[in-house]
C-alpha positions in Angstrom: -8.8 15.8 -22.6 -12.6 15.5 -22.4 -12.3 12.7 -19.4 -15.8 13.5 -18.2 -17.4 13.0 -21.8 -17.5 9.0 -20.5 -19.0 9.0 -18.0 -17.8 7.4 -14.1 -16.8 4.3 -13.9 -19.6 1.9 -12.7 -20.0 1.3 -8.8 -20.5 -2.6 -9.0 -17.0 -2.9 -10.9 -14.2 -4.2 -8.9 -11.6 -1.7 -7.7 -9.2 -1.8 -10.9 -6.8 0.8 -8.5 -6.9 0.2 -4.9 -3.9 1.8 -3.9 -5.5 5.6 -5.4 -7.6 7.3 -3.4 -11.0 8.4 -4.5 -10.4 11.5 -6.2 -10.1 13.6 -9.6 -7.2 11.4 -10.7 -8.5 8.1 -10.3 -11.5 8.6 -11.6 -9.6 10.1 -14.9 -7.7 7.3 -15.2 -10.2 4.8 -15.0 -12.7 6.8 -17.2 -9.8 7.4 -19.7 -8.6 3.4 -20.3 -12.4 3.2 -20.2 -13.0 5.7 -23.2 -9.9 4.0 -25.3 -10.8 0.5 -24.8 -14.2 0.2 -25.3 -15.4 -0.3 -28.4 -18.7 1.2 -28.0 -16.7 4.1 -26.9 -16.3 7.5 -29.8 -13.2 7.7 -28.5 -12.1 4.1 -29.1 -8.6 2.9 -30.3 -7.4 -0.2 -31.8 -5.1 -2.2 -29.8 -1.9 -2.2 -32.2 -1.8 1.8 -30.7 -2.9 1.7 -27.3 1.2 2.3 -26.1 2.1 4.0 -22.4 5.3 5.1 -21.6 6.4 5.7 -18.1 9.5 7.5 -16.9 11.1 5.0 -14.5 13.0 6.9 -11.5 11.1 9.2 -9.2 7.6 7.5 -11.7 8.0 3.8 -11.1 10.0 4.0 -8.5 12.2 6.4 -6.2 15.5 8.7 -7.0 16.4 9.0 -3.8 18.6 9.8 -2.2 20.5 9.5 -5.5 19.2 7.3 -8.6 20.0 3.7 -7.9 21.9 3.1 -11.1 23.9 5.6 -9.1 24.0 3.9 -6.4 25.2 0.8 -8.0 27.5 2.3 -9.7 29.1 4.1 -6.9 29.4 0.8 -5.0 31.1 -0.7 -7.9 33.6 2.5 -7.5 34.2 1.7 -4.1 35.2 -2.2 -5.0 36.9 -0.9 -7.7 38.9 1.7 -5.5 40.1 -0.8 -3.7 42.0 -2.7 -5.6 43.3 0.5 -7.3 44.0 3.1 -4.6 45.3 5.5 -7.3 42.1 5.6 -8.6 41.4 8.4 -5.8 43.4 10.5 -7.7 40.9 11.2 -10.0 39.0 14.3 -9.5 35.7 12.4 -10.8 36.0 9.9 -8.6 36.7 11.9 -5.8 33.2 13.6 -6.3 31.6 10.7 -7.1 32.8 9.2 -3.3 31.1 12.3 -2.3 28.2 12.0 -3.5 28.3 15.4 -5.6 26.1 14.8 -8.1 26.6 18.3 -9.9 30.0 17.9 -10.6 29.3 14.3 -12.2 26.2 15.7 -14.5 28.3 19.1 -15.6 28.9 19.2 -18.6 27.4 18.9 -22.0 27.9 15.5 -22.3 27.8 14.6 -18.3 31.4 13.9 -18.5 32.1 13.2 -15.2 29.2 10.3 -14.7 31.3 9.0 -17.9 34.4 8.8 -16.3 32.4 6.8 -13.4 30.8 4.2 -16.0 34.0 3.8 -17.8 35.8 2.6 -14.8 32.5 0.6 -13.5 30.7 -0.9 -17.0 33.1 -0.4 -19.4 34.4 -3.5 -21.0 32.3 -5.8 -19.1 30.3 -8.7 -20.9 26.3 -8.0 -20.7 26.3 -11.6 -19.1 28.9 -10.1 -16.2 27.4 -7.0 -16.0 23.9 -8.7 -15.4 25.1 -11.0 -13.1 26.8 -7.9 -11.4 23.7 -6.2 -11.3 21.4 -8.9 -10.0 24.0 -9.7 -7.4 24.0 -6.2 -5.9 19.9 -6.2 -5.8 20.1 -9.4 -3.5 22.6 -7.6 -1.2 22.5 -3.7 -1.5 19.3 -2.4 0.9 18.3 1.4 0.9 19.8 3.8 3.2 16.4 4.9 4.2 13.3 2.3 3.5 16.4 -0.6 4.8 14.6 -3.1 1.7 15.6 -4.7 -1.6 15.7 -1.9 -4.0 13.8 -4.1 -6.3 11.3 -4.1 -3.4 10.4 -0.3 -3.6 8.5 0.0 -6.5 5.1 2.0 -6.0 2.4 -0.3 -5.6 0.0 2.2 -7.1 1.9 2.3 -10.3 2.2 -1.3 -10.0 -1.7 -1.3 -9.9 -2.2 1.2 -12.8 0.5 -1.0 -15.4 -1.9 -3.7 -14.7 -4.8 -1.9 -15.4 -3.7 -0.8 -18.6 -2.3 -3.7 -19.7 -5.7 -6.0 -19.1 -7.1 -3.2 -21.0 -4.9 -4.0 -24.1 -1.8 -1.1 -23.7 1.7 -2.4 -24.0 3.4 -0.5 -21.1 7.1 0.6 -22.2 9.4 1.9 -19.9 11.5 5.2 -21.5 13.3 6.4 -18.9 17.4 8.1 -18.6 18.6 5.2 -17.0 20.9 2.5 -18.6 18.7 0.3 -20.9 20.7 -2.9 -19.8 20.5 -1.9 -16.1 17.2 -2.0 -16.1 16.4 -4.6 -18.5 18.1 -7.0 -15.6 14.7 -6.9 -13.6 12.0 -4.5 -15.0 10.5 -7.8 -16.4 10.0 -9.7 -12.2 9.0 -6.0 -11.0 6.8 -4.8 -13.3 6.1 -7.0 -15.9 7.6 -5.6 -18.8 9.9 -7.1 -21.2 13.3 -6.2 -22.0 12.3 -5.4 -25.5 9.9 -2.6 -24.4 12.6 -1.0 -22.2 13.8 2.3 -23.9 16.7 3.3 -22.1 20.3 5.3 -22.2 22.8 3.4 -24.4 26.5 3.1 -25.7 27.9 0.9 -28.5 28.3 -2.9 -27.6 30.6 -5.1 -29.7 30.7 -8.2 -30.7 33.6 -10.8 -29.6 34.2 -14.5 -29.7 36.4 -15.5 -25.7 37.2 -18.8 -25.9 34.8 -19.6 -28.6 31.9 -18.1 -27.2 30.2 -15.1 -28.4 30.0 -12.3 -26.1 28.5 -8.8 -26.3 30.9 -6.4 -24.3 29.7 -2.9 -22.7 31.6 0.3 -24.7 31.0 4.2 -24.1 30.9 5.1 -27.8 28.2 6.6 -29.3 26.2 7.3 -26.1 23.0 8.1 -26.5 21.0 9.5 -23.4 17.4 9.4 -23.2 16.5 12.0 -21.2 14.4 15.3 -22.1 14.3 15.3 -25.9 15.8 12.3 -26.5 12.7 10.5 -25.0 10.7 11.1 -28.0 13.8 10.1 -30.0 14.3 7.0 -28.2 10.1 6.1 -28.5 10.6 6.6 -32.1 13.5 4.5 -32.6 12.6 1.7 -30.6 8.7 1.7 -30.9 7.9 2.9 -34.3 4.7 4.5 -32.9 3.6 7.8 -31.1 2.1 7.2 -27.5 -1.1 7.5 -26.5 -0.6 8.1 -22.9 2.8 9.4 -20.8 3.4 9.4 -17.2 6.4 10.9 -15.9 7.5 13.0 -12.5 10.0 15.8 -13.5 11.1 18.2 -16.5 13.0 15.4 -17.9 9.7 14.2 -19.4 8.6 16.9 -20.3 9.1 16.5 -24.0 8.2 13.0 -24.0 4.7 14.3 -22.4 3.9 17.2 -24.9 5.0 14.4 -27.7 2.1 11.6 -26.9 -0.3 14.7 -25.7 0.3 18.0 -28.3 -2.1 17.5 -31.5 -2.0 13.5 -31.2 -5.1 12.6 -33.6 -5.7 10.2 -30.9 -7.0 10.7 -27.4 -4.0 11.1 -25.3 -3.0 11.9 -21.7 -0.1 12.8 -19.4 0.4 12.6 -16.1 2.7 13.8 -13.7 3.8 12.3 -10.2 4.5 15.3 -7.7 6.3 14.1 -4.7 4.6 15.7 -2.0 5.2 13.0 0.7 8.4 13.2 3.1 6.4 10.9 6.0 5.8 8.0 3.2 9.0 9.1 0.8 10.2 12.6 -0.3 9.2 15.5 -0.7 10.7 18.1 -3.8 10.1 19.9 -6.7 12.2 22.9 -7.6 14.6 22.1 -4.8 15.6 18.2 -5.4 18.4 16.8 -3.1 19.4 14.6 -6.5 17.2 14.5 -9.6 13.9 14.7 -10.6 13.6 18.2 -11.0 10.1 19.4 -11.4 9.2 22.8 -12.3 8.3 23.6 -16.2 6.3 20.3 -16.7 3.9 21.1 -13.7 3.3 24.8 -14.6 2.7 23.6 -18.0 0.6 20.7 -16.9 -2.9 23.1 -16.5 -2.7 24.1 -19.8 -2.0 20.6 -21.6 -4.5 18.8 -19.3 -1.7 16.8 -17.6 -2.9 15.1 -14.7 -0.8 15.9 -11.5 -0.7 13.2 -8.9 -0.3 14.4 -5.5 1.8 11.7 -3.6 0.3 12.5 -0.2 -3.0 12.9 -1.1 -3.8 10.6 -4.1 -2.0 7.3 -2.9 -3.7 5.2 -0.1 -0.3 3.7 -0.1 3.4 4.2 -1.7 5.1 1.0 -1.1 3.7 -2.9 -1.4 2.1 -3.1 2.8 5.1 -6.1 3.6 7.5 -2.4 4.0 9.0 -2.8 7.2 8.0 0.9 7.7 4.5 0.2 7.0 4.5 2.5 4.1 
């Protein structure tokens, strides 16, 4: 990525990025949008293909200490538990109770976080399960932070969706985590749509109850959009190759060489390295849950990923109202 070919941004504009700290990866942020969206630019692109994709746990938001669809999944466990003790019979939910992660991931086709979502989603409406869902954000709090887990997303991602976005990029959210989970409230907490949410997803069916037509939750034909099936999923639901990717572990990696490797188009990645455990974590090879981050930031050098260090690049991580401050 030539960045520098256009030039710094200009001192009497207004601070698109308040929440970045002056630094390498600011500045190429701004002069990048700057190159894309001006039409007086070389390096200008038409609006119908200015499209950012952002990973959404551990990029948008955090993944600790366990992803919260995780989270919300395990408390619907423990309600479903009990009413059916025998359900601890079940070696799956026995390590999902314990939080062991690796046990519900093993597998080929993460059979044990199946089992989990079978005995949590399965069957469910989508008008139940999103009234499950937004019930548990009004009550649920975060073992750590004690807010709203709607109320942790990082303000200086918040900051750069809105930058793009006034700068004519559609800003779709590709990220492992269920589609209809996060299509409850990535709309109120980030401004994006349902319909640019490309997430993890199962066959739903169509039923008429008591009349009414009703879409109810399945586990058939799961597809998970994670690692290679990112660029998958962007092709299915999009119908157009990125022009910029921001991610935070090897689980975008493919979805970052995709919008950046021989794109015809000026591209860039960037990667979120959690380097803060005052403000939030800290983990890269050694993650207490996901997120894993090792191949993508030794190949980020060579692709001309941008790598955002959490405690040096952000002023701030959360909105200021955190009770912590943050």
């Amino acid at each position: 990525m030539a960045l520098a070919s256009w030039g710094p941004a200009r001192a009497a504009e207004p601070d698109a990025l308040p929440s970045w700290n002056e630094g390498a990866v600011k500045q190429a942020l701004l002069t990048f949008v700057r190159r894309v969206s001006r039409e007086d630019s070389p390096d200008f692109v038409p609006v119908a293909e200015r499209l950012a994709v952002f990973d959404n746990d551990g990029n948008l938001w955090p993944e600790h200490p366990l992803p919260f669809q995780l989270l919300y999944a395990l408390d619907m466990l423990r309600e479903a538990v009990k009413q059916q003790p025998e359900l601890r019979r079940d070696p799956m939910v026995q390590a999902a109770l314990r939080n062991d992660v690796a046990a519900l991931v093993a597998g080929q086709r993460h059979e044990g976080l199946l089992r989990i979502l079978a005995l949590t989603h399965a069957g469910m409406t989508t008008e139940d399960y999103r009234a499950s869902v937004l019930r548990w954000l009004e009550t649920a709090r975060h073992p750590r932070f004690g807010r709203r887990f709607d109320e942790l997303a990082y303000q200086p991602m918040l900051e750069l969706l809105q930058l793009l976005r006034s700068n004519g990029f559609r800003t779709v959210i590709v990220s492992g985590g269920g589609a209809d989970f996060m299509r409850v409230w990535t709309e109120r907490v980030y401004g994006i749509p349902p319909e640019q949410v490309v997430g993890s997803t199962a066959l739903t069916r169509f039923e008429l109850r008591d009349g009414r037509p009703v879409l109810v939750k399945g586990l058939d034909h799961l597809f998970v959009d994670d690692k290679g099936g990112k660029p998958v999923g962007i092709h299915a639901v999009m119908g157009r190759r990125p022009i910029a990717a921001f991610g935070n572990s090897d689980g975008d990696l493919e979805m970052l060489q995709y919008t950046t490797i021989a794109n015809p188009r000026p591209s860039l990645g960037l990667l979120v390295h959690h380097t803060d455990p005052q403000r939030e974590y800290a983990y890269d090879a050694n993650s207490r849950s996901s997120g894993r981050l090792v191949e993508a930031l030794r190949q980020a050098p060579e692709r001309g990923w941008l790598v955002v260090d959490m405690a040096r690049d952000w002023r701030v991580v959360f909105a200021p109202s955190s009770r912590n401050g943050l």
